[in-house]
C-alpha positions in Angstrom: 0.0 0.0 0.0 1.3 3.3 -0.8 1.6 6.4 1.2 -1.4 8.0 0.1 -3.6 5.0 0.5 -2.3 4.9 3.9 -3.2 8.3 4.8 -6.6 7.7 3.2 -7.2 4.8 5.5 -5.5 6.2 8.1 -8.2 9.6 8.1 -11.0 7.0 7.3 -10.4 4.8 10.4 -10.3 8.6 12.5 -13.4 9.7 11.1 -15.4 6.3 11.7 -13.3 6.0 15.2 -15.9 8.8 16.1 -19.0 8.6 14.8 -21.2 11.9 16.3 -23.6 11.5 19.0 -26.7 13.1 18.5 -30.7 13.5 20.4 -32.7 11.2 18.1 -35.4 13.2 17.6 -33.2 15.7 15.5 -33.7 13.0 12.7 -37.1 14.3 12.0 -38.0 17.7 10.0 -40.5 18.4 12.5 -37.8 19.6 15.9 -36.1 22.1 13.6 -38.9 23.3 11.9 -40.9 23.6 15.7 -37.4 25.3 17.0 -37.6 27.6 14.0 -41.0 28.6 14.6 -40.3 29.4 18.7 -37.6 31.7 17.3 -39.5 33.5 14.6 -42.6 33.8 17.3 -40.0 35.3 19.9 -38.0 37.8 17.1 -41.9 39.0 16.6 -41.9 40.1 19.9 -39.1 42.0 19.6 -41.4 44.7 17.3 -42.3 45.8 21.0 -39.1 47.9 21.6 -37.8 49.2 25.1 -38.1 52.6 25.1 -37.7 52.9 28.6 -34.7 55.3 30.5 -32.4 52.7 31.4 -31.8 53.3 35.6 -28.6 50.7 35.0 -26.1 50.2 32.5 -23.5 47.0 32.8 -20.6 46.6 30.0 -19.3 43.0 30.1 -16.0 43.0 28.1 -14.3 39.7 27.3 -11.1 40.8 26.7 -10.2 39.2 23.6 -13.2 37.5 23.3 -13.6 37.6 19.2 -16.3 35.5 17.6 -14.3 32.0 17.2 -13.7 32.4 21.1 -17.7 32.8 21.6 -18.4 30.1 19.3 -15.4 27.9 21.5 -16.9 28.6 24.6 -20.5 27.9 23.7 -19.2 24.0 22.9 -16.6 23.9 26.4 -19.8 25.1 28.6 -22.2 22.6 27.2 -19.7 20.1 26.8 -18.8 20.8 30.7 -22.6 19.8 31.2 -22.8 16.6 29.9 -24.1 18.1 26.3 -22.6 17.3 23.1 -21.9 21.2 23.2 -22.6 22.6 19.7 -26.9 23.4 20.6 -25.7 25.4 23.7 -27.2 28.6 24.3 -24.7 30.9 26.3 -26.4 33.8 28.8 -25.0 35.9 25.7 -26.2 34.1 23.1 -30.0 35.3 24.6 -29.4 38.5 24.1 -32.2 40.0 21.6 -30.1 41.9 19.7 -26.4 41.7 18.1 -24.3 43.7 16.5 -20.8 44.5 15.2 -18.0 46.7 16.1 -15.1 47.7 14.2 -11.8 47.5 16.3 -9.0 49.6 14.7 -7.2 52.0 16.4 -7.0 55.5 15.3 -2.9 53.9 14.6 -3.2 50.5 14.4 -5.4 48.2 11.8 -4.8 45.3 14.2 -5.5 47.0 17.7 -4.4 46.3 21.3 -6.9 46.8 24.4 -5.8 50.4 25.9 -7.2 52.2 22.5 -10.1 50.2 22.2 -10.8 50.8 25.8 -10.9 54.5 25.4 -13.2 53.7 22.4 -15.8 52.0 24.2 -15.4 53.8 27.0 -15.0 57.5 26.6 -16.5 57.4 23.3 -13.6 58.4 20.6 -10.9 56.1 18.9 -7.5 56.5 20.3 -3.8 55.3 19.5 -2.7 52.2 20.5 -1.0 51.8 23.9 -3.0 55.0 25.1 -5.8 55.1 28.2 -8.0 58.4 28.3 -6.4 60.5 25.7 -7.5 61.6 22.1 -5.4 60.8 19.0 -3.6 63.8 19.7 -1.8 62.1 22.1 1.6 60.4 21.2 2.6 57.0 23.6 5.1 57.4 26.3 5.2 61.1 25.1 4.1 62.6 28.5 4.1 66.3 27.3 0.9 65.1 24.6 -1.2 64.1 28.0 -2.2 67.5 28.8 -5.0 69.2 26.9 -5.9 65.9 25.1 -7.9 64.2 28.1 -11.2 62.4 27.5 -13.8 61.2 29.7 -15.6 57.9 30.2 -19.6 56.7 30.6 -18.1 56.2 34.6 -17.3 59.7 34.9 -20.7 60.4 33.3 -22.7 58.3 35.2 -20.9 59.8 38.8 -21.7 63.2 37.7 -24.9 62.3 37.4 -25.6 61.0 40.6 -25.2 57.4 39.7 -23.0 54.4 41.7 -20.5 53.5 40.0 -18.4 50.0 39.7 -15.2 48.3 38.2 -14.9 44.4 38.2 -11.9 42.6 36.7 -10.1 39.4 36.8 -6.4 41.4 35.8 -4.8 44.4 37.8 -7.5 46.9 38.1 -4.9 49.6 36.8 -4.5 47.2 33.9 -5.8 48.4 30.0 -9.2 48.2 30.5 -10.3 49.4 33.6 -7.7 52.1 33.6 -9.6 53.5 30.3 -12.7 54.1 32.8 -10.9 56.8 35.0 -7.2 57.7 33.9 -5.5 59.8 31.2 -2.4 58.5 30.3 -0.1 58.2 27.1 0.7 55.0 28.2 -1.1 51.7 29.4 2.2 50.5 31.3 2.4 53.1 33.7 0.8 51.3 36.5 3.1 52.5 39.3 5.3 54.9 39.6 7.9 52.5 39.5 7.3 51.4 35.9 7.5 55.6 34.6 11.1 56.8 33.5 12.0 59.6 35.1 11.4 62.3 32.7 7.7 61.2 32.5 7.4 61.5 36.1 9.0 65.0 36.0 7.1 66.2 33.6 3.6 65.7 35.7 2.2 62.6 34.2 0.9 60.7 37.3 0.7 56.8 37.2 -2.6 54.8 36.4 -2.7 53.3 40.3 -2.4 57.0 41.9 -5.5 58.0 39.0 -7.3 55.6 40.1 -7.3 57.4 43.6 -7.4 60.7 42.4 -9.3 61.1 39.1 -12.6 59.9 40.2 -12.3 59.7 44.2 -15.4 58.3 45.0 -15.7 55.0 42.6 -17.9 52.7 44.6 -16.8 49.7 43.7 -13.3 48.4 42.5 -12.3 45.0 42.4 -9.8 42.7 40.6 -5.8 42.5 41.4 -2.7 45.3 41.5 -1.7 45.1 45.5 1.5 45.4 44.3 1.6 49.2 42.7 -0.4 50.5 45.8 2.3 49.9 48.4 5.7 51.7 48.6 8.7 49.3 46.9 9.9 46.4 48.5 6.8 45.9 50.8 6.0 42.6 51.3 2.6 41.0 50.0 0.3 40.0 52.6 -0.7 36.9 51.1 3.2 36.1 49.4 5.2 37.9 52.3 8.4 35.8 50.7 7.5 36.2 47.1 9.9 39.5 46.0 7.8 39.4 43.1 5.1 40.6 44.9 6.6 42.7 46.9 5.2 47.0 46.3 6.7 48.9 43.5 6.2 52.5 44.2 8.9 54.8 44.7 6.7 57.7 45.6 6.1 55.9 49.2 2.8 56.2 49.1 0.3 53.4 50.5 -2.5 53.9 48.1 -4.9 51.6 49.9 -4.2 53.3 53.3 -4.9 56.7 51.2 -8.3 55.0 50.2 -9.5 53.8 53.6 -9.0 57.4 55.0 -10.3 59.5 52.6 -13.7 57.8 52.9 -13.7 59.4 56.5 -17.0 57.9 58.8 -18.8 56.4 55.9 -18.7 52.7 55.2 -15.3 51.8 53.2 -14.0 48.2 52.8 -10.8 47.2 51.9 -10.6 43.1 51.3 -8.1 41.5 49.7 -9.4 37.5 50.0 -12.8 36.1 49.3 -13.7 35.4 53.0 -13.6 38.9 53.6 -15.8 39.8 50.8 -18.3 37.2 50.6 -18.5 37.9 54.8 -19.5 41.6 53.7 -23.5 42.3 54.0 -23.8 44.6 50.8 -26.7 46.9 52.3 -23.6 48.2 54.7 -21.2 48.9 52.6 -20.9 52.8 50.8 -17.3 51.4 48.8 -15.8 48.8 48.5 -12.1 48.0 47.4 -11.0 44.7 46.8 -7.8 43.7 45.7 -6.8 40.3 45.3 -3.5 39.4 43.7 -0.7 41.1 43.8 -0.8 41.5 40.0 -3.5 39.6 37.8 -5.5 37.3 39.3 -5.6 33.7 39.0 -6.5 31.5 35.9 -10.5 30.5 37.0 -8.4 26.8 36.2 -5.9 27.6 39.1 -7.6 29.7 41.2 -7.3 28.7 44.7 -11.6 28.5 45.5 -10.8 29.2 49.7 -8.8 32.9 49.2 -9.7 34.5 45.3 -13.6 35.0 44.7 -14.6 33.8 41.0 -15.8 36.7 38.5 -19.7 35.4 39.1 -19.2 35.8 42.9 -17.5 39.7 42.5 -20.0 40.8 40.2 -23.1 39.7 43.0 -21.3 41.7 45.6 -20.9 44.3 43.2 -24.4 44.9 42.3 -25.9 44.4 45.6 -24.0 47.9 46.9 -24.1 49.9 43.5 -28.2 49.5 43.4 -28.9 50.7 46.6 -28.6 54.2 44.9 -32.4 55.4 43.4 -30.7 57.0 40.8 -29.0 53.6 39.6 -25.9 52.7 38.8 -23.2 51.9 35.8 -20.6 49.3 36.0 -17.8 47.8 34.6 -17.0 43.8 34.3 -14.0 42.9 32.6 -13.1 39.1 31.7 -9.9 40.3 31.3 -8.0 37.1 31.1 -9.7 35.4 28.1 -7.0 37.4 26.6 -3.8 36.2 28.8 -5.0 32.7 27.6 -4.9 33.6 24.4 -1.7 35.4 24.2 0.1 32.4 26.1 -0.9 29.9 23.0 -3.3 28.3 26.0 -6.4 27.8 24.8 -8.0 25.6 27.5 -7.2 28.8 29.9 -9.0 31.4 27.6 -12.0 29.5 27.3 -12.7 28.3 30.4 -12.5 32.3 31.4 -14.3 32.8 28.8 -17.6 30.6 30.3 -16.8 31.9 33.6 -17.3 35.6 32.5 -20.4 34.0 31.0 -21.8 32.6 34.1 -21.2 36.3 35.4 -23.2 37.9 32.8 -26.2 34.8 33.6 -25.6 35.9 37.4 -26.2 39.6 36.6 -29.2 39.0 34.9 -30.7 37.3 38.0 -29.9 40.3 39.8 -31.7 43.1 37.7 -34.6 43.5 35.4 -33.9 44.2 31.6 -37.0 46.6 31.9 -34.8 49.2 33.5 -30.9 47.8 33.1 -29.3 48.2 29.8 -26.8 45.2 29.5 -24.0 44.9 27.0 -21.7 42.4 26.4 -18.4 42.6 23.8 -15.1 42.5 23.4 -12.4 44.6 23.1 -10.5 42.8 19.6 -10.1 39.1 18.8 -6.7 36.8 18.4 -5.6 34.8 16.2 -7.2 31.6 17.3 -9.7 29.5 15.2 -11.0 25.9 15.6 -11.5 23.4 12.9 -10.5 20.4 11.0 -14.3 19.0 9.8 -14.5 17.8 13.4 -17.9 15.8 14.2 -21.0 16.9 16.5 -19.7 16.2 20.1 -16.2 16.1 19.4 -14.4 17.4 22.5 -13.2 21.3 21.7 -10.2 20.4 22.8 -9.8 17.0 20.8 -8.3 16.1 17.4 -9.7 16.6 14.1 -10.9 14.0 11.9 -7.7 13.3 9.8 -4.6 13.2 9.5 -2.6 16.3 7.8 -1.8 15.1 4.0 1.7 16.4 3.9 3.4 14.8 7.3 0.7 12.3 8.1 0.6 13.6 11.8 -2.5 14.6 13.4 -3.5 18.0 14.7 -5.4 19.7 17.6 -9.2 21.3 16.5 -7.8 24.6 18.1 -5.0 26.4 16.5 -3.3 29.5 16.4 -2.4 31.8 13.5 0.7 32.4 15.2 2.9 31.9 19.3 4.3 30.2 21.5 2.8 26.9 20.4 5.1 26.3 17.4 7.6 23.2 17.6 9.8 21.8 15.5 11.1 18.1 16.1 13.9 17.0 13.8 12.9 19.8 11.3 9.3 19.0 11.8 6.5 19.4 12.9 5.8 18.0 16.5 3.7 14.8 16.2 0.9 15.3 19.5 0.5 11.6 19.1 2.2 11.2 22.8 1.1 15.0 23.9 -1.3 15.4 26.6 -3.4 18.3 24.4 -6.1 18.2 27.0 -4.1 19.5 30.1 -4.7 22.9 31.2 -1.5 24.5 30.2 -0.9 22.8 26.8 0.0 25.0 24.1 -2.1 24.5 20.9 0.5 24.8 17.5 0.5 27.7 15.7 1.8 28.5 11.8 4.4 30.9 13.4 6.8 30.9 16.3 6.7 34.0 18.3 6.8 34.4 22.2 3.2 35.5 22.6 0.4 35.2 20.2 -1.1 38.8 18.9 -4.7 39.9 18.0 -6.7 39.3 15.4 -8.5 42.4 13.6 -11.7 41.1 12.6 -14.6 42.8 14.0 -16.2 41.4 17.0 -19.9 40.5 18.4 -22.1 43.0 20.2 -24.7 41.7 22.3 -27.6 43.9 23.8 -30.5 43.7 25.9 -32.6 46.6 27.7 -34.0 49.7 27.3 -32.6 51.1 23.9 -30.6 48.0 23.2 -32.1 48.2 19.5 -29.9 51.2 18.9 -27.2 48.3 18.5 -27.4 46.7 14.8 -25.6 46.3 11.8 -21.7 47.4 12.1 -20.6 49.9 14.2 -17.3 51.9 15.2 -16.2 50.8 18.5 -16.3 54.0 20.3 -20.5 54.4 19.5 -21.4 52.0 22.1 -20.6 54.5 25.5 -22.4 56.8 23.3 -25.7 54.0 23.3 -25.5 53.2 27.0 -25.3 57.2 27.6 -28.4 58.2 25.8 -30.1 54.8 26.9 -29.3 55.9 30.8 -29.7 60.1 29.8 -26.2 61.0 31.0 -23.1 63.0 29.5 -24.1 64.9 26.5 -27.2 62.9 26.0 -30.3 64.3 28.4 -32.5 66.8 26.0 -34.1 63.9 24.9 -35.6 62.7 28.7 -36.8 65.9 29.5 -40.4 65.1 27.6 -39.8 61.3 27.3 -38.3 59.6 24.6 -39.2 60.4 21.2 -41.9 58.2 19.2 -40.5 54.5 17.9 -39.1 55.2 14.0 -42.3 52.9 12.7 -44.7 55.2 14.4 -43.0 58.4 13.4 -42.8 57.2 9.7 -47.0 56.7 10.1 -47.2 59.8 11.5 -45.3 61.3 8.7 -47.2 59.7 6.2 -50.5 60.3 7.7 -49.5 64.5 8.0 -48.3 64.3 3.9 -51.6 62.5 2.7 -53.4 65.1 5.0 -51.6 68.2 3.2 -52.3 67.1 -0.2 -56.4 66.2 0.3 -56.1 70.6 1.6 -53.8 71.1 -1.4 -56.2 69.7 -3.4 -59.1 71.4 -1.8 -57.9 74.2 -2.5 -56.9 73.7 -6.3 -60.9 73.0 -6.5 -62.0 76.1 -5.4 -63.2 78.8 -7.9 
């Protein structure tokens, strides 16, 4: 038998090896015609639009979450629940209304997460690298910070009286969060102690003392950063032996310290482990700081259950403080290590924080109405990661395709990157996984290139809305419309003339009134024209 018999065969006997397991009754016509028609009847509904003011407003940004991820984690959380995976519905995926958002930076076709931060959240595109600062700004360039500082939907929502709230599983001075409150030309300036000394000369302040100064009165903030809050060389109090934790400021400053006592009498919690905030009765607290890692948290894979609180579990104590306030609240949940995942080539990690952040967004849902809570869920840009390989219904995300590859014969992962750390060569080849463990937590999917970390991808990525004015979210969109959308749905910022009288009338109801006012002016024209 020759070689490309053998391959045949050899692809054959995979294919047959897993023949796909699917519900019986998806044999007959009938289910998907009945699941079609449950669908149509619901998008029916959906005529019936919120035009409600939105009291809330939540953004849920996967970091790095592009569409392939989504699709991904849709398969891993019903495959975690004893489904074949594929018919899985995510808490996203019921969201009535999906849309598009283009992610370039105002620099950059492929973009990184501190421009499109300041996109989505102050509402204008930015330069890559760059937190809070228009285009006019120039990275690391401290002397473009001044006079080109932007504002976020958080800043709008606390000058309007509402609570206010930052959840995410990195640093909270990391890119994303640091977009909701600082202004700086660049997104590594978490401490002083990572500024050269000309910036810090020249007045640009770090993102940890912003987060302090900018907006004081944030009532929520949680996530990880101990380490740029504490003067340098302070030991951890949870890795009192790691030096790696140890503070980083030069300034001497004890930001946390800082926090507690500005808040004076009123009731200000600093945690930095899960007993202490899950021991916290919501209804008591005014703010809240929790930090819980030195630097990023923990992989959801890793994370030690007993001391680091899950993304689902912050989120709950989050909105239990922020909606005591009448007037309502905005806040900010990032899934911010999807993207970590991803950039370390370890797949397994990235979606599994993926359906965490998912089972935050299904948590959040219990905990408001979507008659008066605008939710949105995105993500900032996508990576260079893609599944595929003709692999059957049920096939384990994190299995083999099919077949074997017809120019080495070898067999390859589903999951692949574009390019990262996953690339191997053995003997001038490629790795054969034959002997690999691929389904361990840390395993390294191949990629086409070899580079140290894997980059983004610039597609466009999903927008998923529900809420009052969530309909204002279709087609394809620039990334910095959507603060714009939660502003006008909540009648904050710039966007209030229109809540002074109510909304104005649905589109379909203005086009009949239009048409009914024209028909009315020609039967007078013509009235008219009859007269002697």
């Amino acid at each position: 038998m020759n070689g490309k018999a053998l391959l045949f065969f050899s692809s054959f006997a995979y294919i047959c090896a897993a023949i796909p397991q699917f519900p019986e009754e998806e044999k007959d016509p009938k289910f998907w015609r009945d699941w079609a028609q449950r669908t149509l009847t619901k998008a029916l509904s959906l005529q019936r639009l919120n035009t409600n003011i939105a009291k809330n407003a939540i953004l849920f940004l996967g970091d790095g979450m592009g569409i392939p991820t989504v699709t991904a984690a849709r398969i891993l959380k019903g495959q975690m629940n004893g489904f074949s995976g594929e018919e899985t519905q995510l808490e996203m995926d019921k969201f009535p209304y999906v849309a598009l958002a283009k992610t370039y930076n105002t620099n950059a076709q492929v973009p990184d997460s501190a421009g499109t931060a300041t996109a989505y959240l102050c509402g204008v595109k930015a330069n890559e690298g760059t937190v809070g600062v228009s285009a006019a700004a120039v990275r690391s360039q401290c002397n473009t910070t001044i006079g080109n500082e932007v504002t976020s939907i958080l800043k709008w929502a606390k000058d309007a009286g509402k609570s206010v709230g930052i959840v995410t599983t990195t640093r909270v001075n990391h890119a994303t969060p640091s977009a909701a409150y600082a202004h700086c030309v660049d997104r590594d300036w978490y401490s002083d102690g990572e500024m050269p000394p000309e910036a810090i000369q020249g007045g640009c302040k770090d993102i940890a003392r912003q987060l302090l100064e900018n907006i004081p009165n944030i009532d929520v903030i949680m996530g990880g950063g101990r380490k740029y809050m504490y003067p340098k060389n302070t030991p951890d109090v949870e890795y009192p032996n790691d030096p790696k934790a140890n503070g980083t400021r030069r300034d001497g400053r004890r930001l946390v310290d800082e926090w507690k006592s500005s808040k004076g009498n009123q009731a200000a919690h600093y945690v930095w482990n899960k007993n202490q905030l899950l021991a916290l009765n919501p209804p008591n607290v005014d703010y809240l700081l929790g930090l819980f890692e030195p630097v990023d948290m923990h992989y959801d894979l890793e994370r030690d259950k007993q001391m680091d609180p899950s993304l689902a579990e912050m989120v709950e104590v989050a909105i239990k403080i922020l909606q005591k306030n009448p007037k309502g609240f905005y806040l900010l949940v990032e899934g911010g290590r999807i993207d970590h995942g991803h950039h370390e080539g370890k797949a397994k990690q990235a979606l599994h924080e993926a359906v965490e952040m998912d089972i935050a967004i299904g948590k959040a849902g219990v905990l408001t109405r979507e008659e008066d809570t605008l939710t949105i869920v995105t993500a900032d840009h996508s990576h260079v990661f893609t599944f595929g390989g003709y692999t059957l219904r049920g096939n384990s995300i994190f299995g083999l395709a099919p077949m074997l590859s017809d120019v080495d014969s070898k067999p390859f992962t589903s999951i692949l990157y574009g390019n990262g750390p996953g690339f191997r060569l053995s003997n001038g080849e490629r790795e054969n996984i034959s002997n690999i463990d691929y389904k361990q937590n840390n395993y390294l999917a191949q990629s086409a290139v070899p580079l140290r970390l894997e980059t983004h991808g610039g597609e466009d990525v999903a927008i998923f809305a529900k809420g009052p004015l969530a309909h204002l979210l279709h087609g394809v969109h620039e990334q910095n419309y959507i603060p714009h959308v939660m502003a006008y749905a909540t009648c904050i910022g710039q966007n209030t003339e229109h809540c002074k009288g109510g909304y104005p009338v649905p589109c379909g109801a203005c086009f009949l009134t239009s048409t009914l006012s024209s028909l009315l002016s020609l039967l007078v024209l013509s009235l008219l024209l009859c007269l002697p």
